[in-house]
TORMARBA-65978 format. One record per residue (C-alpha): x, y, z; residue in three letters. Coordinates in steps of 0.02 Angstrom, whole numbers. Layout:
<rs>
{x = X	y = Y	z = Z	resn = ALA};
...
</rs>
This chain:
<rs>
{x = 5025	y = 4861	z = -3884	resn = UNK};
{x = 4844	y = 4934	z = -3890	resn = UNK};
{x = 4816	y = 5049	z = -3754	resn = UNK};
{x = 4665	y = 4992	z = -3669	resn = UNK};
{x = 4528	y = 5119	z = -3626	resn = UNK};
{x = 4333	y = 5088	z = -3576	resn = UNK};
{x = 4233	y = 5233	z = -3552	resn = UNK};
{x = 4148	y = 5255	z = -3393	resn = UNK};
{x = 3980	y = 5204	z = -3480	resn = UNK};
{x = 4019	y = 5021	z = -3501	resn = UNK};
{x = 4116	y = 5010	z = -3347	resn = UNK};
{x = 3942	y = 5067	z = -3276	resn = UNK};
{x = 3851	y = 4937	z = -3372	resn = UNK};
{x = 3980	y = 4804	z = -3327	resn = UNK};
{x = 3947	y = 4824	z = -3150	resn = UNK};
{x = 3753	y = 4852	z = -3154	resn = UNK};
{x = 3740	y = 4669	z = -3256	resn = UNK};
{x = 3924	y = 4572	z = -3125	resn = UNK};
{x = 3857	y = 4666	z = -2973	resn = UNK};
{x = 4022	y = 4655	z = -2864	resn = UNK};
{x = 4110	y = 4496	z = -2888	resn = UNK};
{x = 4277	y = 4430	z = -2850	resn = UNK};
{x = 4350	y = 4370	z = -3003	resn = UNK};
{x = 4315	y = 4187	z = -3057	resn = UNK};
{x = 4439	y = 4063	z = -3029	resn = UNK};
{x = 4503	y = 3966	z = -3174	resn = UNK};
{x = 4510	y = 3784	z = -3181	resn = UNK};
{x = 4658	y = 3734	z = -3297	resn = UNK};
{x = 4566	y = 3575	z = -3335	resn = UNK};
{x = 4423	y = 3660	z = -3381	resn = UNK};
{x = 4521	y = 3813	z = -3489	resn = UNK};
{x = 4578	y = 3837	z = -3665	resn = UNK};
{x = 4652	y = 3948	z = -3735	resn = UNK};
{x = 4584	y = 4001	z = -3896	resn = UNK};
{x = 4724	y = 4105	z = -4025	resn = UNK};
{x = 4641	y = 4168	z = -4183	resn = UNK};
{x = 4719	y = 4201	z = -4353	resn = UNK};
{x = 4890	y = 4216	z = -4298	resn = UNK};
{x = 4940	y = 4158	z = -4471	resn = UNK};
{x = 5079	y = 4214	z = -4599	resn = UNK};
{x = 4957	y = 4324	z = -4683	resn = UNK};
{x = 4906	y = 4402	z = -4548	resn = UNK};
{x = 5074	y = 4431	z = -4471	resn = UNK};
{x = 5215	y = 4451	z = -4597	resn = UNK};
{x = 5256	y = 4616	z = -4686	resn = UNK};
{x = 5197	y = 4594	z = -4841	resn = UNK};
{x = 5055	y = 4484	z = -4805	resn = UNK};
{x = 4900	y = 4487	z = -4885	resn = UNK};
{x = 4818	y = 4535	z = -4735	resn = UNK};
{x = 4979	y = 4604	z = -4642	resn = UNK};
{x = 4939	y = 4650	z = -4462	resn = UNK};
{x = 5102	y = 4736	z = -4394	resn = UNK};
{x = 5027	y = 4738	z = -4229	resn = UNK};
{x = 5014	y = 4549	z = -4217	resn = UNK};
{x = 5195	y = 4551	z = -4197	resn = UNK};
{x = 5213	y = 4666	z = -4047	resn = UNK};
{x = 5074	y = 4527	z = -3960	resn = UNK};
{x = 5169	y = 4360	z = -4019	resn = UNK};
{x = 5279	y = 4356	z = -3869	resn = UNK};
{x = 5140	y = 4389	z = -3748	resn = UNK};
{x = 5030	y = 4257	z = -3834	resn = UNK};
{x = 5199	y = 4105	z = -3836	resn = UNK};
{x = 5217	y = 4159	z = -3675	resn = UNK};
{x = 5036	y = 4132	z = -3603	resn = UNK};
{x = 5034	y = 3965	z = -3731	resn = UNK};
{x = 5182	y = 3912	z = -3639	resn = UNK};
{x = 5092	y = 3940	z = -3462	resn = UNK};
{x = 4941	y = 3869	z = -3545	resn = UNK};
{x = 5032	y = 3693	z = -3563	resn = UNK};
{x = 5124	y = 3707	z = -3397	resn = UNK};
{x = 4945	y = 3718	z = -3296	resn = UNK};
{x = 4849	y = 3584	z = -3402	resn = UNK};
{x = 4741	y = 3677	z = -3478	resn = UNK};
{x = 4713	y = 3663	z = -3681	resn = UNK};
{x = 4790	y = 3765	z = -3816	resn = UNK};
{x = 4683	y = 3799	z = -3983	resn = UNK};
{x = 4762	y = 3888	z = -4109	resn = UNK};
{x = 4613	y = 3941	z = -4248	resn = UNK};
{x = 4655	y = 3973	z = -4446	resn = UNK};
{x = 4545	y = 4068	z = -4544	resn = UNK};
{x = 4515	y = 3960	z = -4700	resn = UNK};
{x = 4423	y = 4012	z = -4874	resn = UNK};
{x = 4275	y = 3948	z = -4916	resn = UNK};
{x = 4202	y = 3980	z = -5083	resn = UNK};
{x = 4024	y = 3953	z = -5025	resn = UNK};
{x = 4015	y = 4110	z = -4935	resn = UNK};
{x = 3944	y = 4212	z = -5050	resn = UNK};
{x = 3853	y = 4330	z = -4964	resn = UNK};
{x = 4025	y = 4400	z = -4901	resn = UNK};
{x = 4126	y = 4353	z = -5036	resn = UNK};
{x = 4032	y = 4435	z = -5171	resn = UNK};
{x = 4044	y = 4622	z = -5098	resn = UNK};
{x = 4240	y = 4600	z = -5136	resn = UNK};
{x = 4348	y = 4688	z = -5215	resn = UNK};
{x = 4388	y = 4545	z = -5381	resn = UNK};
{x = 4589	y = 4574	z = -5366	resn = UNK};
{x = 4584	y = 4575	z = -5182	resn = UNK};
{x = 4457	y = 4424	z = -5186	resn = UNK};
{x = 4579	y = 4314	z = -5284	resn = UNK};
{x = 4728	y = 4357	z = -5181	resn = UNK};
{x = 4643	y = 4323	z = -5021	resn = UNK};
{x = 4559	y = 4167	z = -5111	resn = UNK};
{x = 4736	y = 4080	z = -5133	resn = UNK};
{x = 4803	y = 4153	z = -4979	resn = UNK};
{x = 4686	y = 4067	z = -4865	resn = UNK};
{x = 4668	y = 3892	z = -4958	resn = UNK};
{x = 4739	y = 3765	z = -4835	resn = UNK};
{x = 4923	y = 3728	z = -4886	resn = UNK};
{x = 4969	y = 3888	z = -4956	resn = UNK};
{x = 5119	y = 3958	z = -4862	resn = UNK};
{x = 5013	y = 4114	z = -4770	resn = UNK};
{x = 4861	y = 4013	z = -4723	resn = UNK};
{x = 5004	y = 3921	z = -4594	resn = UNK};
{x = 5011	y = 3983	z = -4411	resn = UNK};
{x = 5156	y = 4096	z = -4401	resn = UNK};
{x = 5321	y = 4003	z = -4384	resn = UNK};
{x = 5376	y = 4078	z = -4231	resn = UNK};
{x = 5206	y = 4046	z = -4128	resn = UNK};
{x = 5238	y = 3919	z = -3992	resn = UNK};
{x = 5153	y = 3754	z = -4056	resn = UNK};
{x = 5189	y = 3602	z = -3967	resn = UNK};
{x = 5126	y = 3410	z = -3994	resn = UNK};
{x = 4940	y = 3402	z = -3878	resn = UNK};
{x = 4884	y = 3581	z = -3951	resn = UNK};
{x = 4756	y = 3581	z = -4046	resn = UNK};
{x = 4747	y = 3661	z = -4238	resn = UNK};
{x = 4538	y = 3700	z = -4305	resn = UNK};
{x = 4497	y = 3777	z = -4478	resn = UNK};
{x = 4365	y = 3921	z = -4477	resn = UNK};
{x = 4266	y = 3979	z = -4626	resn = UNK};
{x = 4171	y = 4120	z = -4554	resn = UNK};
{x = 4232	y = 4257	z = -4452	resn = UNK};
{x = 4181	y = 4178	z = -4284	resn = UNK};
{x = 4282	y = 4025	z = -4226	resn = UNK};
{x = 4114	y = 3950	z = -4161	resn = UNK};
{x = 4013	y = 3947	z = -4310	resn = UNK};
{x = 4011	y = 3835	z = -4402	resn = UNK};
{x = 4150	y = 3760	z = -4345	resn = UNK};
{x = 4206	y = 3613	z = -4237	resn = UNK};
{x = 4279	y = 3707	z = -4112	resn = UNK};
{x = 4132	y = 3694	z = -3994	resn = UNK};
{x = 4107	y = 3495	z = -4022	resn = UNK};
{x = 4301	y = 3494	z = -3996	resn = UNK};
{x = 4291	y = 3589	z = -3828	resn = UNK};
{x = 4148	y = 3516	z = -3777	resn = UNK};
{x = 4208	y = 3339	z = -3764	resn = UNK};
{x = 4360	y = 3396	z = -3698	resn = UNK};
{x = 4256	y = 3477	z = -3543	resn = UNK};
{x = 4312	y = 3652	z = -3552	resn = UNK};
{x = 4184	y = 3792	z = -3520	resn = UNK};
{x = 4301	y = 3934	z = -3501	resn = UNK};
{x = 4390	y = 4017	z = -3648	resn = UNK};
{x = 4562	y = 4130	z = -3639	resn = UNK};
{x = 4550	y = 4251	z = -3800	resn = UNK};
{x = 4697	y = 4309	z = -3891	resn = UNK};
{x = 4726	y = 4341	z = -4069	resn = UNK};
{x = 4657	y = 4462	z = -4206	resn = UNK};
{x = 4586	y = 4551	z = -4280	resn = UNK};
{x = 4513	y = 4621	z = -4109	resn = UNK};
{x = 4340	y = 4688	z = -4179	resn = UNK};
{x = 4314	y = 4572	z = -4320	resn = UNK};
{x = 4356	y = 4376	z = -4287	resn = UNK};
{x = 4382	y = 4390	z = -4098	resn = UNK};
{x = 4251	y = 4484	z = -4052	resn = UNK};
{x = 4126	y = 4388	z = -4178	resn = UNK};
{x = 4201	y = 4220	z = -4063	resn = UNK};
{x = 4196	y = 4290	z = -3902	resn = UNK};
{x = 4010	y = 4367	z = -3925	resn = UNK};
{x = 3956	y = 4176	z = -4005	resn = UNK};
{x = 4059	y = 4096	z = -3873	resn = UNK};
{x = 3974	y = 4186	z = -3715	resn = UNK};
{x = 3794	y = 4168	z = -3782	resn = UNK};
{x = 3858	y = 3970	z = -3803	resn = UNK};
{x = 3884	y = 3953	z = -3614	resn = UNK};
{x = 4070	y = 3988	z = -3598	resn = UNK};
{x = 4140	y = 4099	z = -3467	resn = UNK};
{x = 4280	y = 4225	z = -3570	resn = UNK};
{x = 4447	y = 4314	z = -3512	resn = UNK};
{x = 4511	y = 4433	z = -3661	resn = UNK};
{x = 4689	y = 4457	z = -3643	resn = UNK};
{x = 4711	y = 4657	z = -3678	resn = UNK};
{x = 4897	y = 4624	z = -3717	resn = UNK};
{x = 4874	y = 4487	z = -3841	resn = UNK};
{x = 4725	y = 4557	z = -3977	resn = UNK};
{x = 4785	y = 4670	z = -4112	resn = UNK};
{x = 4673	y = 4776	z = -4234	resn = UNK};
{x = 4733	y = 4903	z = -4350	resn = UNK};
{x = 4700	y = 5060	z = -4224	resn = UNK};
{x = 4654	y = 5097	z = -4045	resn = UNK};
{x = 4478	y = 5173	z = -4077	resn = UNK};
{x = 4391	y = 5003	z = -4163	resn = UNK};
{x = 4496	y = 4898	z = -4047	resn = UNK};
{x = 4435	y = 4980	z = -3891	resn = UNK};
{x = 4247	y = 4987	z = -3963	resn = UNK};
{x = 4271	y = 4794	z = -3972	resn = UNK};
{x = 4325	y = 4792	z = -3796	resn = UNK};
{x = 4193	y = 4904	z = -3719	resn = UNK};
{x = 4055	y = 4774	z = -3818	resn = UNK};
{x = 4132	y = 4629	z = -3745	resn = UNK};
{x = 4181	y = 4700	z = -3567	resn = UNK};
{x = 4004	y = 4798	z = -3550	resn = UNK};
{x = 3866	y = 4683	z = -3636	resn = UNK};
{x = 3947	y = 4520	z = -3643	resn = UNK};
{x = 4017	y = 4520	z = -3437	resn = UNK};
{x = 4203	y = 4460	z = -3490	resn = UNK};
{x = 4347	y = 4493	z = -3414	resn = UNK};
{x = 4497	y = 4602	z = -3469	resn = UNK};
{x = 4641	y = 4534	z = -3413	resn = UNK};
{x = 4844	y = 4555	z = -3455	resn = UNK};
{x = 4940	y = 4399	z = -3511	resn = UNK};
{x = 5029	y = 4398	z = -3336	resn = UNK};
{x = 4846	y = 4428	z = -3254	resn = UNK};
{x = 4784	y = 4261	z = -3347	resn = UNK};
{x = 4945	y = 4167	z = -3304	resn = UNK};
{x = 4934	y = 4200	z = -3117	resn = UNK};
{x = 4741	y = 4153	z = -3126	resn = UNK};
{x = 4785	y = 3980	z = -3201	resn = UNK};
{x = 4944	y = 3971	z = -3100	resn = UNK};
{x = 4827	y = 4005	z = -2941	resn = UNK};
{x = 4745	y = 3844	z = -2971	resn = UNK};
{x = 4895	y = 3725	z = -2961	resn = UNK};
{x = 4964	y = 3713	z = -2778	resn = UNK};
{x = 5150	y = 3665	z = -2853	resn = UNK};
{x = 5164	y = 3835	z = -2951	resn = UNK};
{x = 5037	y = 3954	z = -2859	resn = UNK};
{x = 5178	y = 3926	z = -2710	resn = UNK};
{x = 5339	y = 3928	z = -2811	resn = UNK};
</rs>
């Protein structure tokens, strides 16, 4: 896993913008939990995108998915999906790498699939993204919006690229974000942790561990916050 360090100067701005608050309490009904690009090629060797890290997180992120379902709150598991129309980031591209990444990403190709041993279970919900945010433009805000959820449990990669572009989109949208530390992957500590620092320091999230979000949503329901 990524080890997790903030420097003192956005724990300092994290507490001048919070003040000091008890952490929010989740409301399962209210909660989804929002895994990005865990997809073949992002997770198997070989992939066209090959992450190894993403497979040191998948147990952490089945395990929270799991929780997820047990507590009633909402599952959303996010592909990233090719779009031809993006030109303005398309065209900087390396042409081999475009056309690889070009037919790996097109929906029914074997590595645009979520990985095969992710935890997907009838009631979670699958949404295509085009752009490196999964809020824009995408459905996933109409989708969470009519569901009624207004708090969003982060996991998935790459840390300071598609999650961080959704959880900066997604806080100045009016949801409130926990980023689980032990279920984002990036391809080294140093970008991963500037991600972090952003999102912890500017953006007021929470950085939580899978078993800190499970007890938070497991607080809420009487049956399991007393088991």
């Amino acid at each position: 896993m990524h080890k997790t360090v903030i420097s003192p100067a956005a724990i300092e701005m994290s507490g001048r913008i919070r003040g000091e608050r008890a952490p929010w309490t989740l409301a399962p009904k209210t909660t989804a939990h929002v895994a990005i690009g865990l997809q073949t090629a992002f997770v198997a060797p070989g992939g066209v995108s090959e992450l190894p890290m993403n497979r040191e997180i998948m147990p952490n992120v089945n395990q929270l998915s799991a929780a997820v379902r047990e507590t009633g709150a909402l599952n959303v598991f996010i592909r990233f999906t090719f779009d031809a129309g993006w030109t303005a980031f398309y065209d900087r591209h390396d042409p081999a790498r475009l056309a690889a990444f070009r037919q790996a990403f097109a929906p029914g190709d074997e590595q645009h699939q979520l990985w095969p041993a992710m935890d997907i279970e009838a009631g979670d919900l699958i949404v295509d993204k085009t752009r490196l945010s999964a809020m824009i433009p995408c459905d996933l805000d109409a989708e969470l919006k009519a569901r009624g959820i207004d708090t969003l449990i982060v996991t998935g990669c790459v840390s300071n690229c598609c999650c961080e572009s959704t959880v900066r989109d997604a806080a100045q949208m009016n949801y409130r974000i926990l980023f689980v530390a032990d279920g984002d992957a990036a391809f080294d500590d140093a970008a991963r942790n500037g991600a972090v620092e952003d999102i912890f320091g500017v953006f007021a999230c929470d950085i939580v561990s899978t078993d800190e979000a499970i007890d938070r949503l497991r607080a809420a329901v009487p049956a399991l916050a007393s088991a």
